[in-house]
DRENROBA-821457 format. One record per residue: residue number from 1; x, z, y of N, C-alpha, C, CB in turn. Coordinates in steps of 0.001 Angstrom, whole numbers. Glycine has a CB too. Layout:
{NUM {X Z Y} {X Z Y} {X Z Y} {X Z Y}}
...
// end
This chain:
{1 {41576 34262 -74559} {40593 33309 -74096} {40105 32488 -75282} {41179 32400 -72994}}
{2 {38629 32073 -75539} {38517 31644 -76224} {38821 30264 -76289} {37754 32020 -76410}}
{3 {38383 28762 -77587} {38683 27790 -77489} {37507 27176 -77180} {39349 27448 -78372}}
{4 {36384 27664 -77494} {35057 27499 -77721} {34195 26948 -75951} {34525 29185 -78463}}
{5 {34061 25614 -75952} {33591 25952 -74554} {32223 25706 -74463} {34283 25188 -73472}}
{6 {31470 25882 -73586} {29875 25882 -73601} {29377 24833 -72205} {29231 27751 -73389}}
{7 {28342 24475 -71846} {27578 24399 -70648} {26804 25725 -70452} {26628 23185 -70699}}
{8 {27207 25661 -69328} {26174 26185 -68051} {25451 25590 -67155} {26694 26807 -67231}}
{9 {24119 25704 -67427} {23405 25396 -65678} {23394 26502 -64958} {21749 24910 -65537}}
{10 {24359 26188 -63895} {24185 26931 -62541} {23245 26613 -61352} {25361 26904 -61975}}
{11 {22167 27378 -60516} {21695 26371 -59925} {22528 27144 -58023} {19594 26192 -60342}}
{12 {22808 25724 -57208} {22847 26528 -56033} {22482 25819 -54934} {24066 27093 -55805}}
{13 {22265 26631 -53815} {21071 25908 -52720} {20008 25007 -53704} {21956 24621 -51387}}
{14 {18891 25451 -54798} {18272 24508 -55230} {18587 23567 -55979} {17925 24133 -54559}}
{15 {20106 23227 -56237} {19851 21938 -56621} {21009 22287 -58242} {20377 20519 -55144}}
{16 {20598 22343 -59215} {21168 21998 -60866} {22419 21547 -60573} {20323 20745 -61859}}
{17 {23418 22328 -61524} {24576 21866 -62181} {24961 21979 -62961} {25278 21921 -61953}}
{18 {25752 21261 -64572} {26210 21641 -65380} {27593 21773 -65515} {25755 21171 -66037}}
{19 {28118 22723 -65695} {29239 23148 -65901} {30082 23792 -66907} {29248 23599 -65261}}
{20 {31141 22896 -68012} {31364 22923 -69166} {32804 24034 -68277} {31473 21253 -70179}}
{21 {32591 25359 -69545} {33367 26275 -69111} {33762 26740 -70680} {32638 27352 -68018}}
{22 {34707 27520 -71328} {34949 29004 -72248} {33868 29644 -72620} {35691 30131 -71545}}
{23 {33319 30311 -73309} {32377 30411 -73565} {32838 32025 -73078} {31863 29795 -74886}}
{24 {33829 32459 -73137} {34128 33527 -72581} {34148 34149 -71336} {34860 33589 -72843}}
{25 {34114 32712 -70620} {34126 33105 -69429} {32648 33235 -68759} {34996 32227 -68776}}
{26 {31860 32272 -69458} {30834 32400 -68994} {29733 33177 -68089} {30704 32295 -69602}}
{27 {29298 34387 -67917} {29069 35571 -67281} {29981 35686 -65848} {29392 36711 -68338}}
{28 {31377 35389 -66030} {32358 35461 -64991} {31981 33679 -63998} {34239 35671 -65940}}
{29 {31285 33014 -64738} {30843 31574 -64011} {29859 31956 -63202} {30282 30342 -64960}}
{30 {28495 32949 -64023} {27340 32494 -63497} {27514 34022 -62133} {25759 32380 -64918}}
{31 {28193 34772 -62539} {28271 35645 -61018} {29065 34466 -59632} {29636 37419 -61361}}
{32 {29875 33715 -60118} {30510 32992 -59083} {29495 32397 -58604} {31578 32114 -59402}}
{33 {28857 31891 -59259} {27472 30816 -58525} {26566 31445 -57476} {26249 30324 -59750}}
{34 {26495 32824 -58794} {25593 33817 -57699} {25812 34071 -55936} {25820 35308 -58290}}
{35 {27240 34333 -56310} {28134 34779 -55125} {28162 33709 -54291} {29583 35195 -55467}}
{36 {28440 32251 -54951} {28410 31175 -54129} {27278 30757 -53004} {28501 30268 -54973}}
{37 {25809 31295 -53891} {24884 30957 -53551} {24446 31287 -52420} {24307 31111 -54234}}
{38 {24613 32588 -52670} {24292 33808 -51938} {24716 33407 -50376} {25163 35189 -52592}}
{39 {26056 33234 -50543} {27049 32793 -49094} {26197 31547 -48532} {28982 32172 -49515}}
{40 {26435 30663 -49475} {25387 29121 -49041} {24566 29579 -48482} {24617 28133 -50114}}
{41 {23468 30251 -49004} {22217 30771 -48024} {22091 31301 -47021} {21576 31439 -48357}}
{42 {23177 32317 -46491} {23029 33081 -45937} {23573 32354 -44485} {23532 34210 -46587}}
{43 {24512 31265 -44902} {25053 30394 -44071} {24028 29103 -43357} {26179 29876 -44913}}
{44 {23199 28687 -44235} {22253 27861 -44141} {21037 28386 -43282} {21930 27516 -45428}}
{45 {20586 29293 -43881} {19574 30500 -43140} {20215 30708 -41697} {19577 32201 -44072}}
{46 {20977 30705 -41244} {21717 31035 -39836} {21355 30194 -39321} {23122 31158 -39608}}
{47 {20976 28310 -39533} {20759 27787 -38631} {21963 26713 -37738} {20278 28816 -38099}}
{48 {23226 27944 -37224} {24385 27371 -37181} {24936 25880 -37471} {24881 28062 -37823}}
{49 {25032 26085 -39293} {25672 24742 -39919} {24253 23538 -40557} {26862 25386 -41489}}
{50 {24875 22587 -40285} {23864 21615 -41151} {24371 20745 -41808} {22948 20891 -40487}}
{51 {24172 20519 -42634} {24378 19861 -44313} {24834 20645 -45041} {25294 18705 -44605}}
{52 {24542 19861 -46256} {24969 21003 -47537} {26754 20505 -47916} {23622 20684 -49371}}
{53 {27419 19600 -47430} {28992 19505 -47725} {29316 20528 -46642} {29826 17848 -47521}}
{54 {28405 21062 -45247} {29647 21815 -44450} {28968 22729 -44581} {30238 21528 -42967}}
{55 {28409 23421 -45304} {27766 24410 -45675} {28599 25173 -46757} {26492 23974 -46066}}
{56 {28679 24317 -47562} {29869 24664 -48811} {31295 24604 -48320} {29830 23515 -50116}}
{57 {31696 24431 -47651} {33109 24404 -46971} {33167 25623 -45980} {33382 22937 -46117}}
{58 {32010 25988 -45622} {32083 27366 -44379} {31742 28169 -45631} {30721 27520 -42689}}
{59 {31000 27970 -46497} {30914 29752 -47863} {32541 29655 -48406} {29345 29494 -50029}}
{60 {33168 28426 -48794} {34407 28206 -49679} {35443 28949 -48483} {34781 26280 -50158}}
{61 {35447 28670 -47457} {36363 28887 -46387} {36448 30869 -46084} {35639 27830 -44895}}
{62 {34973 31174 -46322} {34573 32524 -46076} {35572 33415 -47356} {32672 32653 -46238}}
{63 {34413 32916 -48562} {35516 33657 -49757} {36795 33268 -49727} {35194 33379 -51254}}
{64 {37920 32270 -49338} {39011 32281 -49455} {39566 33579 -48650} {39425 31036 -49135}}
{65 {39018 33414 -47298} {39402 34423 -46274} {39471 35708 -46727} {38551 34442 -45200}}
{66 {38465 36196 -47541} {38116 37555 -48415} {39099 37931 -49429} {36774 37418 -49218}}
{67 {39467 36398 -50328} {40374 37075 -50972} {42020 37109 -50490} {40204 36568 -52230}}
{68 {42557 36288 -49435} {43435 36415 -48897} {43552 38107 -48583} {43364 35448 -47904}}
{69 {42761 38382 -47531} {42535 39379 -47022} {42604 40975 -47932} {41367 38982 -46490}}
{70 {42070 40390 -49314} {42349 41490 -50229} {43232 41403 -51166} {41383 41843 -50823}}
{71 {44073 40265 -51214} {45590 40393 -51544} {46274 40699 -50673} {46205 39398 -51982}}
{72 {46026 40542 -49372} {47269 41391 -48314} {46918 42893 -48088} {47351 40680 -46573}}
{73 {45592 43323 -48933} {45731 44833 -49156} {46235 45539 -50164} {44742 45325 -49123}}
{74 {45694 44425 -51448} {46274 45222 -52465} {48360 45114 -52195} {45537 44406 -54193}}
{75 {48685 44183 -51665} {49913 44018 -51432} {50515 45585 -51005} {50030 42852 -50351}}
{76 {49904 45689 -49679} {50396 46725 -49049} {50138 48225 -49398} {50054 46509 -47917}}
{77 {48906 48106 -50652} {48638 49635 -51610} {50059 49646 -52378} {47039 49584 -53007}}
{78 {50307 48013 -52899} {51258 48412 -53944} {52481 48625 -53284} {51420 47414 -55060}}
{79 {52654 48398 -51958} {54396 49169 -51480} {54114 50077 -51684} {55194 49245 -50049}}
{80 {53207 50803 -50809} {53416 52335 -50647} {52763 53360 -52266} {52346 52786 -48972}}
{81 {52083 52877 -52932} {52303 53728 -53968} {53893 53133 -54605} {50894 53654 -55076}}
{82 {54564 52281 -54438} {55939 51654 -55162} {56559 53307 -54449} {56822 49571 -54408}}
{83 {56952 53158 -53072} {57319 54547 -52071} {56873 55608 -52641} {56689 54624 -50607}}
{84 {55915 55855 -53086} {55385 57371 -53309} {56087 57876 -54482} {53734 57506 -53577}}
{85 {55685 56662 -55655} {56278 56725 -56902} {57731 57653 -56997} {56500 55235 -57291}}
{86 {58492 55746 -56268} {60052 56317 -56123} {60343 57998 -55525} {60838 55212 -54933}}
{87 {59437 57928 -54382} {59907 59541 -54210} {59471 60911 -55094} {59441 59914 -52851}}
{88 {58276 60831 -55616} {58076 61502 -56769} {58774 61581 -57977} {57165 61231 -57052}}
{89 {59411 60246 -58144} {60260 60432 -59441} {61873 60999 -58932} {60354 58759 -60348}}
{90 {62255 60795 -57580} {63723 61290 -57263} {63249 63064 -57073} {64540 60361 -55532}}
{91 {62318 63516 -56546} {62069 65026 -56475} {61973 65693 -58033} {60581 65293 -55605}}
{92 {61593 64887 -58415} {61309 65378 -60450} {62562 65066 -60484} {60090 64334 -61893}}
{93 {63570 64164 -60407} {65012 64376 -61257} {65567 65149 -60424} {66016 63104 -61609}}
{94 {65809 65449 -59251} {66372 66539 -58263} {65794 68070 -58756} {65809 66160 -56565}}
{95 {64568 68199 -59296} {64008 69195 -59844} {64901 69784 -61297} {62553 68683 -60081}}
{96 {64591 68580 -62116} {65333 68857 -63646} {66777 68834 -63323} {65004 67600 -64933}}
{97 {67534 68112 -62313} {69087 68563 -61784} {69061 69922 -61714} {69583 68013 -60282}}
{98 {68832 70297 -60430} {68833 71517 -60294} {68523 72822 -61378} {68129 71479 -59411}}
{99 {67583 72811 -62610} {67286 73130 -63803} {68288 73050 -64521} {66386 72533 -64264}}
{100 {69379 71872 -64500} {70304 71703 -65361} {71490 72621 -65049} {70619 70348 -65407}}
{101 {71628 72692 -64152} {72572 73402 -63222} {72291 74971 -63441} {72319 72924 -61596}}
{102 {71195 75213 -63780} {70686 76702 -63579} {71560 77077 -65121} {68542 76990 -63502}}
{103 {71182 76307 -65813} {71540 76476 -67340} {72966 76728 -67353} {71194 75170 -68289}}
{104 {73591 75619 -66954} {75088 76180 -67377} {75745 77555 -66555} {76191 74875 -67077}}
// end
């Protein structure tokens, strides 16, 4: 990571922000905004919510849900390839056993 940090103007629902970030990270800021925005609008556009604090709390609330949701997948990819693994690697040493055995 760098030490170097920069501003960004992000803009969302319309309205300017500056935001002192890494200069590295930067690119990884202005997609978040994007993403942020995007949700804001799409939430706003519905009609549903009104104001812009519960507007940003129903997009913030949405992406949390998303990434919860895709850590309790990647969770459950990583048992079962952990399972697959383990059994692939006990059939390969049961394999080279048996190989060893042939030898003597």
């Amino acid at each position: 990571m760098s030490d170097t940090t920069t501003q960004v103007s992000v803009r969302i629902l319309e309205k300017e922000y500056q935001i002192a970030c890494p200069a590295d990270a930067r690119n990884d800021l202005l997609n978040s905004a994007a993403l942020l925005n995007g949700r804001m609008r799409e939430i706003r556009d519905s009609g549903k919510v009104i104001g812009l604090d519960r507007i940003a709390v129903m997009a913030a609330l949405n992406i949390a849900n998303e990434l919860l949701s895709s850590r309790t997948m990647d969770e459950a990819l990583e048992t079962r390839l952990g399972t697959r693994l383990r059994s692939m690697r006990e059939r390969v040493e049961a394999a080279v056993e048996r190989g060893r055995q042939l030898e003597f």
